[in-house]
ZAFI-179596 format. One record per atom (N, C-alpha, C): residue in one letter; x, y, z. Coordinates in steps of 0.02 Angstrom, whole numbers, padded with zeros to 5 digits, always signed. Example, Ala and Ser with C-alpha at 12.3 -4.5 7.8 and 13.67 -1.06 7.14 Angstrom:
2
a+00660-00284+00390;a+00615-00225+00390;a+00660-00165+00390;s+00642-00112+00354;s+00684-00053+00357;s+00645+00002+00394;
# end
This chain:
99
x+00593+00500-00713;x+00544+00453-00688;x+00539+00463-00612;x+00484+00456-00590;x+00458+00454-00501;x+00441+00382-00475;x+00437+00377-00422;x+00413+00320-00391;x+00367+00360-00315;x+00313+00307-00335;x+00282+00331-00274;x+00282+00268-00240;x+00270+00268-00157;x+00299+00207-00129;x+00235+00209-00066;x+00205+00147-00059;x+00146+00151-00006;x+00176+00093+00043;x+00172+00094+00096;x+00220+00050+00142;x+00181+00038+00234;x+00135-00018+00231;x+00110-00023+00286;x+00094-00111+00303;x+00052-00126+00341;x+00030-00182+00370;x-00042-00213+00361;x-00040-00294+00344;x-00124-00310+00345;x-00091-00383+00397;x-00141-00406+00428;x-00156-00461+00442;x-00132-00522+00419;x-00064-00549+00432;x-00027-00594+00373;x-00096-00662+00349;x-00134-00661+00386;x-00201-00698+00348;x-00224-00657+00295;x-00221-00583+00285;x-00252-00554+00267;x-00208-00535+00172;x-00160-00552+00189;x-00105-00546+00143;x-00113-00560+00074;x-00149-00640+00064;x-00187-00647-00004;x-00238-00626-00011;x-00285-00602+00028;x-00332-00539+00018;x-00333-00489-00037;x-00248-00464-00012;x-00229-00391-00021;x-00227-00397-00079;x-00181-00453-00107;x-00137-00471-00170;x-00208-00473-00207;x-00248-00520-00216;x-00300-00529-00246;x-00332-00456-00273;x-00344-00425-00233;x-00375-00358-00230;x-00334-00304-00263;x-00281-00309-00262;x-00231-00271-00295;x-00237-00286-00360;x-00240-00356-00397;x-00238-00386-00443;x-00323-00372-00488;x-00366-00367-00437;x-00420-00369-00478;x-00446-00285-00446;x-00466-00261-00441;x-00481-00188-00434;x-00448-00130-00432;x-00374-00157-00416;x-00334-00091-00411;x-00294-00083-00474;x-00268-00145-00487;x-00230-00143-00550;x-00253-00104-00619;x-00336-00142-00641;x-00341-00122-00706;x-00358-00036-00719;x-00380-00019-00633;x-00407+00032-00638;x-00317+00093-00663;x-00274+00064-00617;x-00197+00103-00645;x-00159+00103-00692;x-00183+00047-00713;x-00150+00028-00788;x-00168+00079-00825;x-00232+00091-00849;x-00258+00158-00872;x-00228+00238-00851;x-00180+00229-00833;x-00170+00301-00795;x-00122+00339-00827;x-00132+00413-00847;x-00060+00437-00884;x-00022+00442-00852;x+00051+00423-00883;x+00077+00419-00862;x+00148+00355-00818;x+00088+00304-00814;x+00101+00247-00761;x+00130+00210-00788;x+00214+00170-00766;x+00252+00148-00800;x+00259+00084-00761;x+00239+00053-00731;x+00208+00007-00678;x+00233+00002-00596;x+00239-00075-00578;x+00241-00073-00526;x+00271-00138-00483;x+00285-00132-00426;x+00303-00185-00388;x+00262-00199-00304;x+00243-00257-00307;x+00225-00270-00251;x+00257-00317-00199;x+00305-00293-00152;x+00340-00355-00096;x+00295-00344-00033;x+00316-00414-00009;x+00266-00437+00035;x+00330-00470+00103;x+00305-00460+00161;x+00337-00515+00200;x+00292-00558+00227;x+00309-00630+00244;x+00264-00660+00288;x+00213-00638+00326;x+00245-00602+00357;x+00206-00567+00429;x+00174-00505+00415;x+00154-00500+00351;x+00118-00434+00307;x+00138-00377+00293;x+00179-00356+00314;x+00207-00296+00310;x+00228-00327+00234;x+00212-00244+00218;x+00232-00248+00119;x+00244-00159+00096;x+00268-00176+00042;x+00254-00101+00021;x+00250-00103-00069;x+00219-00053-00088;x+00198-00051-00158;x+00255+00003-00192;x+00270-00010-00233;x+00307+00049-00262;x+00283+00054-00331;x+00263+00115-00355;x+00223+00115-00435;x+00271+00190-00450;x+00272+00161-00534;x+00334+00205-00571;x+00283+00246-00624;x+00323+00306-00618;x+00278+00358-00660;x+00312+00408-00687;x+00288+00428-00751;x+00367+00458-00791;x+00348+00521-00784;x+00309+00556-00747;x+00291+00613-00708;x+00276+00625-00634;x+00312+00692-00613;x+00289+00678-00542;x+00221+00702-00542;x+00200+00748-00600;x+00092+00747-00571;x+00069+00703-00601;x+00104+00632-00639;x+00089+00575-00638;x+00038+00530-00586;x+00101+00563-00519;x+00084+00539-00467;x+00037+00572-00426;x+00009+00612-00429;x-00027+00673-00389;x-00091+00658-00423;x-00093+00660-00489;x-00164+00631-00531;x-00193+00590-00523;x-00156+00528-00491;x-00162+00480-00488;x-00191+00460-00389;x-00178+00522-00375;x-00200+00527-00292;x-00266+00529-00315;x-00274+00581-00340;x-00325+00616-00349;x-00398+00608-00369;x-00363+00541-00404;x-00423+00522-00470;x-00482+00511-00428;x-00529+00515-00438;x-00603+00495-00398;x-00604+00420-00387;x-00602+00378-00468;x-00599+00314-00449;x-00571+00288-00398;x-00496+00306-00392;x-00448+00316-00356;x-00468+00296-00281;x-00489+00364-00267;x-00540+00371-00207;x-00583+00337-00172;x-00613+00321-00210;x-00672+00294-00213;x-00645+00217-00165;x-00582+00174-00202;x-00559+00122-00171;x-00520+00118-00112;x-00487+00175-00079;x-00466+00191-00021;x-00489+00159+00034;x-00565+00167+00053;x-00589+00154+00116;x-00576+00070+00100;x-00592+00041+00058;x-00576-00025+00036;x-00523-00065+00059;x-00471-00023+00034;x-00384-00048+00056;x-00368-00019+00122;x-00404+00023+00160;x-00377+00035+00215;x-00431+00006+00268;x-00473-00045+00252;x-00508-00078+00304;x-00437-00149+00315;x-00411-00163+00270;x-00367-00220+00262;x-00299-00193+00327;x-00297-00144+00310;x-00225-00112+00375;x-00232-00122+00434;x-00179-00150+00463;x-00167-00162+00525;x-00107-00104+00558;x-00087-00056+00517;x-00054-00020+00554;x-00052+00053+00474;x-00016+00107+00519;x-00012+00168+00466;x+00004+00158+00391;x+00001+00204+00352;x+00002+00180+00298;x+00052+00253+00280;x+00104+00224+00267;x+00172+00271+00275;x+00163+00275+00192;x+00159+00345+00156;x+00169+00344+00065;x+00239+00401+00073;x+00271+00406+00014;x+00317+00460-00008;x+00345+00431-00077;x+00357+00486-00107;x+00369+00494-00166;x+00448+00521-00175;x+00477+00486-00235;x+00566+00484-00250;x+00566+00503-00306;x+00589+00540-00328;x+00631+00554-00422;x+00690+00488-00441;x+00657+00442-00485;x+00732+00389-00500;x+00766+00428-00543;x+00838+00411-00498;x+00895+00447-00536;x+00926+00405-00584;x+00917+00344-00592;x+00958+00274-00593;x+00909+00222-00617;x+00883+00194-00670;x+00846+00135-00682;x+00889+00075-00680;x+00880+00021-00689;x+00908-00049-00707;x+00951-00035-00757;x+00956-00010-00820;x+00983-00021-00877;x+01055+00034-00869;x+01035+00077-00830;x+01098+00105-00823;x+01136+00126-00781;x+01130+00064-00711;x+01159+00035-00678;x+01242+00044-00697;
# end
């Protein structure tokens, strides 16, 4: 399994924005995705957050760059940023269960 991890800043006004938007445009469109084993979203007060989405392939994750739809919502989520938008990708060695 992979994790890809997106890690930047909005406007802590801007914060239920994000969430909302994540929830209604970004979500259903990833749910659909091969591959996609879901996801987590933390948040701090002061906006800084980062996304981490699990994928039981790493061109899981690359497909999933890629997708047009994909694309298409980018300029969207990056009008919301208040600072870089740091991504990288991990191989989980280790899930919950076998801890």
């Amino acid at each position: 399994m992979f994790c890809k991890t997106t890690k930047s800043k909005v406007d802590s006004k801007n914060l239920e924005t994000l969430e909302k938007w994540i929830k209604k445009k970004w979500e259903p469109l990833i749910s659909d995705q091969a591959g996609f084993r879901g996801y987590y979203f933390a948040a701090k007060p002061s906006g800084d957050f980062v996304i981490i989405i699990l994928w039981k392939e790493e061109n899981n994750a690359q497909d999933w760059t890629d997708n047009s739809a994909h694309q298409a919502l980018v300029p969207e989520f990056m009008s919301l940023m208040v600072s870089p938008v740091e991504m990288d990708l991990y191989e989980v060695k280790k899930d919950s269960q076998n801890l």
